[in-house]
BAFI-3210 file (N, C-alpha, C; in Angstrom, 3 decimals, decimal comma, padded with zeros to 6 digits):
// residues 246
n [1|2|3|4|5|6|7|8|9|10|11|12|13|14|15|16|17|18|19|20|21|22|23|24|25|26|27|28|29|30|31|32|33|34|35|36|37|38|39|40|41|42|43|44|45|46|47|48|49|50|51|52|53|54|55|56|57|58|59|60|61|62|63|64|65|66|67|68|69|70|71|72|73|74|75|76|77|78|79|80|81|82|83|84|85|86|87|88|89|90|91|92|93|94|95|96|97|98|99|100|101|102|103|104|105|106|107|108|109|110|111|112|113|114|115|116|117|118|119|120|121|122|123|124|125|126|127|128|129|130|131|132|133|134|135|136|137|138|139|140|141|142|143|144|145|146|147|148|149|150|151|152|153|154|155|156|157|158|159|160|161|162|163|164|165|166|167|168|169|170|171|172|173|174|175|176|177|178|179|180|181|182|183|184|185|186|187|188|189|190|191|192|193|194|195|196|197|198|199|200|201|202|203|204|205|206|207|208|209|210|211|212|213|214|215|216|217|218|219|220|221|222|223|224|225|226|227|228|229|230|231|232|233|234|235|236|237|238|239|240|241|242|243|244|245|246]
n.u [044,752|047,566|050,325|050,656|050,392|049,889|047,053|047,317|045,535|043,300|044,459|041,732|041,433|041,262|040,181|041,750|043,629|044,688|045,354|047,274|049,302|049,836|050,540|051,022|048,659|046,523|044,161|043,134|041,976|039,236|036,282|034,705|037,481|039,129|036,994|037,495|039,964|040,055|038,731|039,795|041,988|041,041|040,385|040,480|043,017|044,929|047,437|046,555|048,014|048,684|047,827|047,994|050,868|051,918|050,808|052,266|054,510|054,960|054,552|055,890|055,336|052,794|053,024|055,150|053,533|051,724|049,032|045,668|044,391|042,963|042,868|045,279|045,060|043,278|044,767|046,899|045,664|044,822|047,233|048,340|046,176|046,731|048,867|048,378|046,419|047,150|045,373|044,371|041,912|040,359|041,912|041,250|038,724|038,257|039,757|038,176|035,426|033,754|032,974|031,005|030,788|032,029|030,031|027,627|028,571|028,918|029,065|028,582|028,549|031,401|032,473|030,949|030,032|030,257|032,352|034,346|034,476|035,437|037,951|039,069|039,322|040,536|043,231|043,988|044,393|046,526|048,401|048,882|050,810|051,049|050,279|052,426|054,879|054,930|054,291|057,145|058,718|058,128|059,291|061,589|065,136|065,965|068,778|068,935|066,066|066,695|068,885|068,977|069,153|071,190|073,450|073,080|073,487|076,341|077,069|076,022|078,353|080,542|080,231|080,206|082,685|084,376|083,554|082,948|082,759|084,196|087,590|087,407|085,465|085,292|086,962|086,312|083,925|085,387|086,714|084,482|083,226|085,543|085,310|082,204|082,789|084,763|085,908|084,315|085,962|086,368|086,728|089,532|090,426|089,675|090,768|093,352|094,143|095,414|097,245|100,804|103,898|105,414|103,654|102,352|103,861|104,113|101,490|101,563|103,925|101,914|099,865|101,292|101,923|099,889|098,703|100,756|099,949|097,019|097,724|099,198|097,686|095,433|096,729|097,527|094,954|094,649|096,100|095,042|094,806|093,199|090,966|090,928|093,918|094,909|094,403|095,929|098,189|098,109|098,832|100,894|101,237|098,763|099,600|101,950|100,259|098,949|101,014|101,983|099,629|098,962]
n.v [059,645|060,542|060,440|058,495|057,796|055,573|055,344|055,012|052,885|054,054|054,020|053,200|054,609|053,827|055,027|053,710|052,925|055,651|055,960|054,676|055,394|058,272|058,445|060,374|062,100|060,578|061,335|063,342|062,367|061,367|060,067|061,570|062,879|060,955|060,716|063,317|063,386|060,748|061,606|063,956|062,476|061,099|062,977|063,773|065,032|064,181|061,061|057,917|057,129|059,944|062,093|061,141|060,601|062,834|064,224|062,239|063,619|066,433|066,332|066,931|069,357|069,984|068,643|070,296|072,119|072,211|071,610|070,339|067,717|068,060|070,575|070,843|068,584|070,405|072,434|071,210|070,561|072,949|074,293|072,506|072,718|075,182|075,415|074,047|076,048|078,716|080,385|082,467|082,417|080,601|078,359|078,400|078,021|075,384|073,805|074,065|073,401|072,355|073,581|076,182|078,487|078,696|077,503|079,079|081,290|079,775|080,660|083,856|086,550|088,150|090,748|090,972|092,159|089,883|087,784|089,278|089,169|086,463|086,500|087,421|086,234|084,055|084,774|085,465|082,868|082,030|083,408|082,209|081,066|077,369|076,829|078,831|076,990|074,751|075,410|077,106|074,648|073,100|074,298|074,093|073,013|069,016|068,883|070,042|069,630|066,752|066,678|066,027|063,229|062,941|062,809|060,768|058,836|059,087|058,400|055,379|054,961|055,288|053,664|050,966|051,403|050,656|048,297|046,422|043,496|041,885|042,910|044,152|045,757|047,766|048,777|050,326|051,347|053,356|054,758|056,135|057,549|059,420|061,114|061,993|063,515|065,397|068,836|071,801|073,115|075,996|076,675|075,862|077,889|080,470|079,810|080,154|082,698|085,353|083,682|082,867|082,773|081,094|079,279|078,695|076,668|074,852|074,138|072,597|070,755|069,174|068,585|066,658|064,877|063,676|062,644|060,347|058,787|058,359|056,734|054,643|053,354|052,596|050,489|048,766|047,992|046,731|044,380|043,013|044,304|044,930|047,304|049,010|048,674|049,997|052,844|053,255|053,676|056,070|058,050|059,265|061,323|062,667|063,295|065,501|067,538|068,301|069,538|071,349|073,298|073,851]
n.w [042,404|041,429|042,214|043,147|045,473|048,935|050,643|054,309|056,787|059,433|063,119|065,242|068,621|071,779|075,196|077,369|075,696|074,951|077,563|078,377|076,064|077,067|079,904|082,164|081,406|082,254|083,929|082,715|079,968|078,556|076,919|075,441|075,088|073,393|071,261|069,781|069,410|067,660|065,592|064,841|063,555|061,695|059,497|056,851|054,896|057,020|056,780|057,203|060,669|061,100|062,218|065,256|065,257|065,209|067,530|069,659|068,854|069,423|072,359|074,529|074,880|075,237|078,395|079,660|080,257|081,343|080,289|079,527|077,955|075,947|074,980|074,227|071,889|069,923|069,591|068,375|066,220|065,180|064,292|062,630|060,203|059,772|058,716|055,938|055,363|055,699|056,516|059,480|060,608|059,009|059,913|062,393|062,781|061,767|063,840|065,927|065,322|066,725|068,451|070,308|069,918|067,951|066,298|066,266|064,880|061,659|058,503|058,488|057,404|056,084|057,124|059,261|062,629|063,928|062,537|063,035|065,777|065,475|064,284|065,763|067,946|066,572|066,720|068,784|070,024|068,297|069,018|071,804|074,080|074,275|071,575|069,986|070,892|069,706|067,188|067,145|067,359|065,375|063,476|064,487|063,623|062,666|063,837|066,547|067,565|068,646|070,033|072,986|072,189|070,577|072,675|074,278|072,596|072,120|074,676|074,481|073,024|073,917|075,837|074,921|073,772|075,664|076,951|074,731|073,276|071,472|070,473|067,836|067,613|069,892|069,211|066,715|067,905|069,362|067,582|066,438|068,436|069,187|066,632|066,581|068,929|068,790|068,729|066,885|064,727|064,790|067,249|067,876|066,490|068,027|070,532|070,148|069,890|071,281|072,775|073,659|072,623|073,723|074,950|073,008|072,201|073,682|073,394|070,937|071,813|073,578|071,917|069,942|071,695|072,778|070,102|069,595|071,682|071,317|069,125|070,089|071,881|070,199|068,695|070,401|071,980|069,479|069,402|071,094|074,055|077,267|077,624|080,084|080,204|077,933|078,728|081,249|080,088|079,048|081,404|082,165|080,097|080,763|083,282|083,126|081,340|083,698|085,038|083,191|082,515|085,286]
ca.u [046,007|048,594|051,338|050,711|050,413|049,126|046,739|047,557|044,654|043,663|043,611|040,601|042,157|040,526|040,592|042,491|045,204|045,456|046,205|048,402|050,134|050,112|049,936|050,814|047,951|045,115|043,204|042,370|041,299|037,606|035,403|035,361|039,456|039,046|036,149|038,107|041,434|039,660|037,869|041,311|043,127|040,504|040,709|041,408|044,200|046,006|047,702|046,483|047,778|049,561|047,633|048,500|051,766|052,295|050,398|053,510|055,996|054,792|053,742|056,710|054,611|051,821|053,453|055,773|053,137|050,467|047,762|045,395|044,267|041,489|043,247|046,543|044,404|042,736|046,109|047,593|044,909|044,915|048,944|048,474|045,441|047,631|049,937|047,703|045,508|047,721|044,591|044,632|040,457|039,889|042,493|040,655|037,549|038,144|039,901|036,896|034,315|032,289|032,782|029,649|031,653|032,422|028,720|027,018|029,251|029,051|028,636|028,745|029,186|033,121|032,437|029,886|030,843|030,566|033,156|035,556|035,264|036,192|038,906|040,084|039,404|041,453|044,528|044,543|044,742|047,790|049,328|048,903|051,782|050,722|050,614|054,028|055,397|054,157|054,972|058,480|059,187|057,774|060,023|063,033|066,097|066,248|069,718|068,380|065,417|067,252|070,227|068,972|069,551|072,946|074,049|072,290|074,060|077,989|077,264|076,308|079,280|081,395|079,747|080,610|083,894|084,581|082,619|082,290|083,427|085,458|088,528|087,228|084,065|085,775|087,754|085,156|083,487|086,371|086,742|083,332|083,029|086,111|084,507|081,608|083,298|085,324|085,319|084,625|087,475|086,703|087,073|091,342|091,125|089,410|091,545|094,493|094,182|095,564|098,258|101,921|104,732|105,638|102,391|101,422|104,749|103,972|100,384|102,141|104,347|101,179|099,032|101,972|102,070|098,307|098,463|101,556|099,035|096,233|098,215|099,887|096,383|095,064|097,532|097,049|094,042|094,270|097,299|094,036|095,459|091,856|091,114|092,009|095,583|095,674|094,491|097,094|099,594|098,416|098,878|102,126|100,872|097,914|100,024|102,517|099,560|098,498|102,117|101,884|098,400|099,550]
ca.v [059,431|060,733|060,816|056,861|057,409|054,741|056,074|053,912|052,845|055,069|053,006|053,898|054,983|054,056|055,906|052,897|053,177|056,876|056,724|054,461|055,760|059,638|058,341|061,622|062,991|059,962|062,413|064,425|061,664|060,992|059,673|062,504|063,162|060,430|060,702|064,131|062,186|059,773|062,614|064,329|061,528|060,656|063,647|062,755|065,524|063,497|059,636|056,824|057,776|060,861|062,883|061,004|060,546|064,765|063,931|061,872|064,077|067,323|065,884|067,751|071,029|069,776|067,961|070,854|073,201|071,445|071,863|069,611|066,737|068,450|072,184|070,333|068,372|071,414|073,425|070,693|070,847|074,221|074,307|071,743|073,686|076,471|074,976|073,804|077,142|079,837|081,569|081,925|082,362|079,384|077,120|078,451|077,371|074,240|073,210|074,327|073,419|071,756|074,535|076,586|079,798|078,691|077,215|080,367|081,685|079,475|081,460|084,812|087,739|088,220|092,434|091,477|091,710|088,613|087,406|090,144|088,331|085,083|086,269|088,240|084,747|083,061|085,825|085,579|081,332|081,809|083,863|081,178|079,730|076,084|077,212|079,398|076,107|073,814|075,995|077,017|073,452|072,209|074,635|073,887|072,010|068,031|068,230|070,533|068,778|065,790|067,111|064,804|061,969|062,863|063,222|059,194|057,951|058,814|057,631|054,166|054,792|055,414|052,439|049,935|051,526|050,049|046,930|045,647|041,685|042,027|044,139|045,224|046,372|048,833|050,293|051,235|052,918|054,459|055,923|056,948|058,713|060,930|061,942|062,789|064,829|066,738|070,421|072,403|073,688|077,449|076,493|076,013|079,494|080,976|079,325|080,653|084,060|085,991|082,945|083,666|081,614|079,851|078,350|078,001|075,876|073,560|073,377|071,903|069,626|068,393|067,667|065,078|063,817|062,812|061,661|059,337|058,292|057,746|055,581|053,868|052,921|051,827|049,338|047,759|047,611|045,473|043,435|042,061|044,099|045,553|049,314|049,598|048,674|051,101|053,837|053,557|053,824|057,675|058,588|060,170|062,885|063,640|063,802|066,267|068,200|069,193|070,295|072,581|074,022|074,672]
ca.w [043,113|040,087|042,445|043,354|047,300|049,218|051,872|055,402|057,162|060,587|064,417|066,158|069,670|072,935|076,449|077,684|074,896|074,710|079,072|077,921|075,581|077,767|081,497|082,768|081,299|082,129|084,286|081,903|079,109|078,773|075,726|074,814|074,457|072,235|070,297|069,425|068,518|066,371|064,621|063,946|063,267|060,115|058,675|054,929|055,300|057,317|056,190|058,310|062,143|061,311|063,470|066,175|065,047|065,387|068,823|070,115|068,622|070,331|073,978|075,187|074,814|076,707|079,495|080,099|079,827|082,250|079,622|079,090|076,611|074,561|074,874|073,173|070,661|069,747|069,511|067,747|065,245|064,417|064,423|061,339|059,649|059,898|057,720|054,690|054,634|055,881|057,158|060,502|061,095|058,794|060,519|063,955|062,195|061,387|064,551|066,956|064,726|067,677|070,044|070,254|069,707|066,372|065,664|065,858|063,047|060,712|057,802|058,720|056,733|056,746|057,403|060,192|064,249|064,472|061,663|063,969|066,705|065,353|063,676|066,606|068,999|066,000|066,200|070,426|069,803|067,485|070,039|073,176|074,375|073,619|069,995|069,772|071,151|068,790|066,113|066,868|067,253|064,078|062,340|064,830|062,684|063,253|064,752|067,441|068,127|069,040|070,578|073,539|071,758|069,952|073,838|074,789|071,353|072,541|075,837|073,923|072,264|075,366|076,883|074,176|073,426|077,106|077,204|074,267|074,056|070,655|070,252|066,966|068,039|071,020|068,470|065,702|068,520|069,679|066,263|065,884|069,487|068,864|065,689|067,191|070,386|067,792|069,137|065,653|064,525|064,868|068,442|068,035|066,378|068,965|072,003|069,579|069,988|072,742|072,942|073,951|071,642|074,707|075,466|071,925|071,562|074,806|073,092|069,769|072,349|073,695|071,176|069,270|072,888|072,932|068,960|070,061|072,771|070,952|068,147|070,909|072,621|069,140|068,738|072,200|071,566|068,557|070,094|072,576|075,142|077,754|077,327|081,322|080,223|077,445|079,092|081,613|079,066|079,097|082,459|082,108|079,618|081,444|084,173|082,414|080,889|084,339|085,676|082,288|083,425|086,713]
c.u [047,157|049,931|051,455|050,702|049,337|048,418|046,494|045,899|045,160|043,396|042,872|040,994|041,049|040,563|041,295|043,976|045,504|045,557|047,290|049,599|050,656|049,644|049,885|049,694|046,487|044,134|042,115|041,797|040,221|037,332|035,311|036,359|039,117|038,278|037,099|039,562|040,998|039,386|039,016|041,594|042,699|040,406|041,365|042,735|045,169|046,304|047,151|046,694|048,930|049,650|047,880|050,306|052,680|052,071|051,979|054,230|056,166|054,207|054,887|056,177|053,307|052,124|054,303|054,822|051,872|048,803|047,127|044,991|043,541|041,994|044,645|046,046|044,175|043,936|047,049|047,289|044,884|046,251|048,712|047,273|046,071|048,725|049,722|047,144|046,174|046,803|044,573|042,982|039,983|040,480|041,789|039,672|036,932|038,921|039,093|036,121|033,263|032,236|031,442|029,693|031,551|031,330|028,173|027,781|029,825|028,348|028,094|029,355|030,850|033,250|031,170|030,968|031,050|031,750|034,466|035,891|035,473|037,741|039,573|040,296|040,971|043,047|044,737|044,596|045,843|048,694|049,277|050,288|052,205|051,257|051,527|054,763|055,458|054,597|056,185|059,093|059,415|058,618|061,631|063,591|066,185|067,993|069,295|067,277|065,718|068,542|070,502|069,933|070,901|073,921|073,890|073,464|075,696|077,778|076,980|077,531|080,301|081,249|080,471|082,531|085,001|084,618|082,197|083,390|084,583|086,482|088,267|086,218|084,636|086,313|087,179|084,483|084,137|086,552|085,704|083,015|083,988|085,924|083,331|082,029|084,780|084,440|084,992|085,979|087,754|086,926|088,589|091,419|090,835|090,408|093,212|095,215|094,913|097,214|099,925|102,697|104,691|104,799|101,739|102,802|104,265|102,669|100,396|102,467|103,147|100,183|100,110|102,074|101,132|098,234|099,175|100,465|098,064|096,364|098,813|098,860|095,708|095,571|097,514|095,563|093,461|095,233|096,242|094,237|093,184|091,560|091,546|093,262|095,605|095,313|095,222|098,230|099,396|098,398|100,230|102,108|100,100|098,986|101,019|101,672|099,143|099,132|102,058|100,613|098,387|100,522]
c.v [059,399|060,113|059,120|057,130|056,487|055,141|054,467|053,792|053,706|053,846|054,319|053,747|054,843|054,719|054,970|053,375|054,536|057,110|056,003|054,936|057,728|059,243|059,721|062,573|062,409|060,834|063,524|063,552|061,312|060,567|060,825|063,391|062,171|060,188|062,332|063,458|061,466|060,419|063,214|063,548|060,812|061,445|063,568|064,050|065,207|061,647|058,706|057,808|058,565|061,896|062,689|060,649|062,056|064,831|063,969|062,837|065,547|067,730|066,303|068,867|070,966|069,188|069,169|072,065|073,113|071,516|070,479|068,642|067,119|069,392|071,568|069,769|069,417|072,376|072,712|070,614|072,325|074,768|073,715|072,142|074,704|076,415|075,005|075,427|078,184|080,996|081,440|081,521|081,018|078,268|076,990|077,921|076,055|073,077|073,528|074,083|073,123|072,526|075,506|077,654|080,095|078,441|077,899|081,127|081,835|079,942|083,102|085,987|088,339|090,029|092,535|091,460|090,373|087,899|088,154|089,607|086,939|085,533|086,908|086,884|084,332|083,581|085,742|083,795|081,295|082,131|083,461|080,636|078,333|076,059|077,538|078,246|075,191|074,545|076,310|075,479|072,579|073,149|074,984|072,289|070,579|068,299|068,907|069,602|067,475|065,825|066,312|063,451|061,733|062,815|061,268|058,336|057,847|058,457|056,363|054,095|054,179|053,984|050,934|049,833|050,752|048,687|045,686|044,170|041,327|043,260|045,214|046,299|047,500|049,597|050,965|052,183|053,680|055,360|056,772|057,936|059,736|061,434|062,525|063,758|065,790|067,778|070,913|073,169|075,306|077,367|076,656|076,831|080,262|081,264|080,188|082,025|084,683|084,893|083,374|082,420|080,529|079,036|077,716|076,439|074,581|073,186|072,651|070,728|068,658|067,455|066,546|064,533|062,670|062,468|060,578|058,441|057,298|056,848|054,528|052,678|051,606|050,223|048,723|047,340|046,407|044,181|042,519|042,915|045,235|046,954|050,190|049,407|049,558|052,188|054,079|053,926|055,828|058,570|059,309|061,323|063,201|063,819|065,354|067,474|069,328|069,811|071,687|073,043|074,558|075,775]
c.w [042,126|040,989|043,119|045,433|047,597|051,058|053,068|055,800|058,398|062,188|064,665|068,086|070,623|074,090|077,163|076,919|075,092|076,432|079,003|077,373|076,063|079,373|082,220|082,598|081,731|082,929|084,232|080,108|079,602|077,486|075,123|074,178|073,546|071,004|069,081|068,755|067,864|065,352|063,707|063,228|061,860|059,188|057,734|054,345|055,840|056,935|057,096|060,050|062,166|062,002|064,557|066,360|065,527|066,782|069,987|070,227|069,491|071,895|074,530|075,658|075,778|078,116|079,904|080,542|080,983|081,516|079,708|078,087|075,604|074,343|073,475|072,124|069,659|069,268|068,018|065,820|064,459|064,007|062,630|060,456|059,337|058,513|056,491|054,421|055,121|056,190|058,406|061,131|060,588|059,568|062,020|063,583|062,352|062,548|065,773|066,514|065,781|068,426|069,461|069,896|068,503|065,275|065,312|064,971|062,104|059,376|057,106|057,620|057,420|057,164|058,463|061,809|064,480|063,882|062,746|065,243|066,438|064,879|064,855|067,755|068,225|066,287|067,851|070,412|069,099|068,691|071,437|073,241|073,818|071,888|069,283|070,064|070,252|067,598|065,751|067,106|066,136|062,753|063,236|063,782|063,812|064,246|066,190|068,528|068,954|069,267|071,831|073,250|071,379|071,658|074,017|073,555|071,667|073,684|075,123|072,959|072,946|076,006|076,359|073,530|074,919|077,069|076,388|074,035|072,788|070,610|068,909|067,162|069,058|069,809|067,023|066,951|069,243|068,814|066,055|067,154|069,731|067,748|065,795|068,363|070,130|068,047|067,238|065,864|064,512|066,280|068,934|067,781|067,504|070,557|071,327|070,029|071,428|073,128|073,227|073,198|072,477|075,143|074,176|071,549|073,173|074,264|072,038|070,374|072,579|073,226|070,185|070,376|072,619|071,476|068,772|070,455|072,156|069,847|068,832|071,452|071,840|068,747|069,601|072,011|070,585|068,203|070,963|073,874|075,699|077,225|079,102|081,464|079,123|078,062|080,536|081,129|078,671|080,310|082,721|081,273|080,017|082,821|084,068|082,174|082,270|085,365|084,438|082,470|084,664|087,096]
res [x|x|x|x|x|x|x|x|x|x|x|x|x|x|x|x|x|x|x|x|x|x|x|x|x|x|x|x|x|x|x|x|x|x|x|x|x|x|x|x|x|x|x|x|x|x|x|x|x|x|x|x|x|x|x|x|x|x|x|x|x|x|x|x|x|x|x|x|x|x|x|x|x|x|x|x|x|x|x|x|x|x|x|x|x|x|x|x|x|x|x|x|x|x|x|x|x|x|x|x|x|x|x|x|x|x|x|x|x|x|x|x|x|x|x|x|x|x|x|x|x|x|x|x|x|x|x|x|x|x|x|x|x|x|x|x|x|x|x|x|x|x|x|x|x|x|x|x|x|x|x|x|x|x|x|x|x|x|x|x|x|x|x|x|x|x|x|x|x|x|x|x|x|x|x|x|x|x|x|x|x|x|x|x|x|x|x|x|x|x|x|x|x|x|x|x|x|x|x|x|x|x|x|x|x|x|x|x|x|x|x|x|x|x|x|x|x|x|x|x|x|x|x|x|x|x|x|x|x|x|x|x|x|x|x|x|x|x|x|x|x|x|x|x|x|x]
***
């Protein structure tokens, strides 16, 4: 262990916990789904419960997908085989090992029929659904992946920028939720284009309207005053805004 890692211990997963922890899928757990998840999940390839950790993270793919619990194991397994050995017959290999398919040949001359059809099984399992899923996922970018969440996080922003019981506290997350719901800025060039003076000069007027506004707000804000009394205090430029839109 040069590199000093400290290997976690693994839980041993029951058919109780794992309908637990996938109700939508208890139907399709048996002693067998878990004797298979334990088996993974000790694999001295993976840390403690990292196999089931990958489990969690890609139960989108099976729940959307209506597969079941041993087909997704199985998928999930060879997805992460896939990774380490970049073969695709060995990673099929080694995540079917118990299937009966794969028993009969073990060991096989790699230029016999039989070696051809594993590798041709292994090459129609890459190209499943389940699998393409699981794979373009695990090499989709975090902000993507959790684009959900960045959506859940300004609504707790929104929520607290409202609600919350100190004045300072509303207005940190006032600050921080119009920094997050900042358009990018190739967005103003875009809207730019095509523009006529006269509209680009009422869109100058408007935006020192609304930075008045929102310095105006600020300050009320930290005068004590609610956030349903400052945002009355901008009802005369949205009102304005949508005689110039009209």
């Amino acid at each position: 262990m040069g590199l000093g890692i400290v290997k976690r211990e693994t839980t041993e997963y029951t058919v109780e916990k794992l309908k637990e922890l996938f109700p939508a899928k208890k139907n399709t757990i048996t002693e067998e789904t878990a004797r298979m998840l334990n088996e993974a999940n000790s694999d001295p390839m993976f840390n403690g419960d990292e196999f089931m950790d990958n489990l969690l993270t890609y139960s989108n793919v099976m729940l959307e997908g209506q597969y079941s619990m041993r087909n997704y194991i199985n998928a999930l397994k060879f997805c992460a085989y896939l990774e380490s050995e970049e073969n695709v017959t060995e990673a099929y290999r080694r995540a079917r090992a118990s299937d009966q398919f794969v028993i009969d040949r073990i060991g096989v001359d790699t230029e016999s029929m039989e070696y051809r059809e594993l590798t041709n099984a292994a090459s129609r399992f890459r190209r499943t659904p389940m699998v393409q899923k699981i794979l373009t996922q695990s090499d989709m970018p975090l902000h993507l992946m959790f684009q959900s969440s960045r959506y859940e996080a300004v609504a707790v922003l929104a929520k607290e920028m409202t609600g919350a019981y100190h004045s300072k506290d509303r207005i940190n997350a006032a600050d921080k939720l119009l920094t997050h719901v900042k358009p990018p800025e190739n967005a103003q060039i875009e809207l730019s284009v095509g523009m006529s003076a006269e509209t680009k000069d009422m869109q100058t007027q408007l935006n020192e309207q609304l930075a008045v506004l929102a310095n105006n707000q600020r300050k009320m804000l930290e005068n004590g005053y609610s956030m349903k009394d400052a945002q009355k205090l901008g009802s005369a430029v949205v009102l304005d805004a949508e005689i110039v839109d009209g």
